[in-house]
Every structure is written in C-alpha cells, then in structure tokens.
C-alpha positions in Angstrom: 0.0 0.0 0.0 1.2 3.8 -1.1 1.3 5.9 1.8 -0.1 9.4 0.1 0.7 11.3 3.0 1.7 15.0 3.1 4.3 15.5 6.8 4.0 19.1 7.1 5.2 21.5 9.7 4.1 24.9 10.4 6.3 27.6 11.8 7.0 31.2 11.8 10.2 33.0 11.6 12.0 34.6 14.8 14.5 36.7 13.0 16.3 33.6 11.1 15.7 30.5 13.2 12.5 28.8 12.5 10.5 28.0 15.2 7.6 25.1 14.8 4.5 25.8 16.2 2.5 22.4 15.1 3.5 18.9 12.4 0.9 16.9 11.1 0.7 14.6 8.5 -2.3 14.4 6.1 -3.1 13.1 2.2 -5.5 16.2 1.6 -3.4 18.8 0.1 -6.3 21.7 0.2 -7.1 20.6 3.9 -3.0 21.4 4.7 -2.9 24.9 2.5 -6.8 26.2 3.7 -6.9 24.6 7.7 -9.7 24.8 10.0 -10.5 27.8 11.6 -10.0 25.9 14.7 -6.2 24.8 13.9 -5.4 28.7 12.1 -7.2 29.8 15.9 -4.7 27.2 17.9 -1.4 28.5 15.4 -2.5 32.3 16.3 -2.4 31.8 20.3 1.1 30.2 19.5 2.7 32.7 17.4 3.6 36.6 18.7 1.6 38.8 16.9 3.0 40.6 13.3 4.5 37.1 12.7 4.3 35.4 9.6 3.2 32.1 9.5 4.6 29.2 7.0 3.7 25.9 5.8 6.5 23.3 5.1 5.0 20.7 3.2 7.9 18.2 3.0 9.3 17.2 -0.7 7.2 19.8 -1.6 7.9 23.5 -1.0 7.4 26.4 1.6 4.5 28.7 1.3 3.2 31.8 3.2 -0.1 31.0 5.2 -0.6 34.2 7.3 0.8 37.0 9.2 -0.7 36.9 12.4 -2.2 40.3 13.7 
C-alpha cells in the first residue's frame, strides 16, 4: 500500500531561526494549505503577533499562510 501522506510542519520565523508551532501529516493537500478555523485559531495563540506564519510541506515547498495580527 502507497502511503499518500503529506508531513507538514508549520512555523514562523523569529528573526532567522525557525520556530515550529505544530506537524501533522495528512493526504489532503487543500485541507494542509486552507486549515480549519480551529487549527489557524490554535497556530494564532502560538505565534507573537505581526508574525508570519509558514507551511512546510515536506518534498514539496514552503508557502506563506498568514501574518498573524
């Protein structure tokens, strides 16, 4: 069996280190990119405010989900 599965971490930036807030591993792709308001609520309480967050989706790329205000 294929495992389909994207391992994704999310983090924002605290000047250049990287600093994960949350991994998960899923196989839907618009799930990972667009997240629950419940999750994007959870990754806000976890993250200073201004601070962009990212998505690392592994063997994938990086991309830009927010900047938290």
């Amino acid at each position: 069996m294929i495992n389909n599965n994207f391992d994704v971490i999310y983090y924002f930036k605290d000047g250049k280190i990287k600093v994960p807030i949350a991994v998960s591993s899923s196989n839907d792709l618009s799930n990972i990119i667009f997240p629950q308001k419940g999750f994007v609520d959870i990754l806000k309480e976890k993250t200073p405010a201004n601070a962009e967050i990212f998505i690392n989706v592994i063997n994938v790329g990086t991309y830009l989900l927010f900047q938290n205000e």
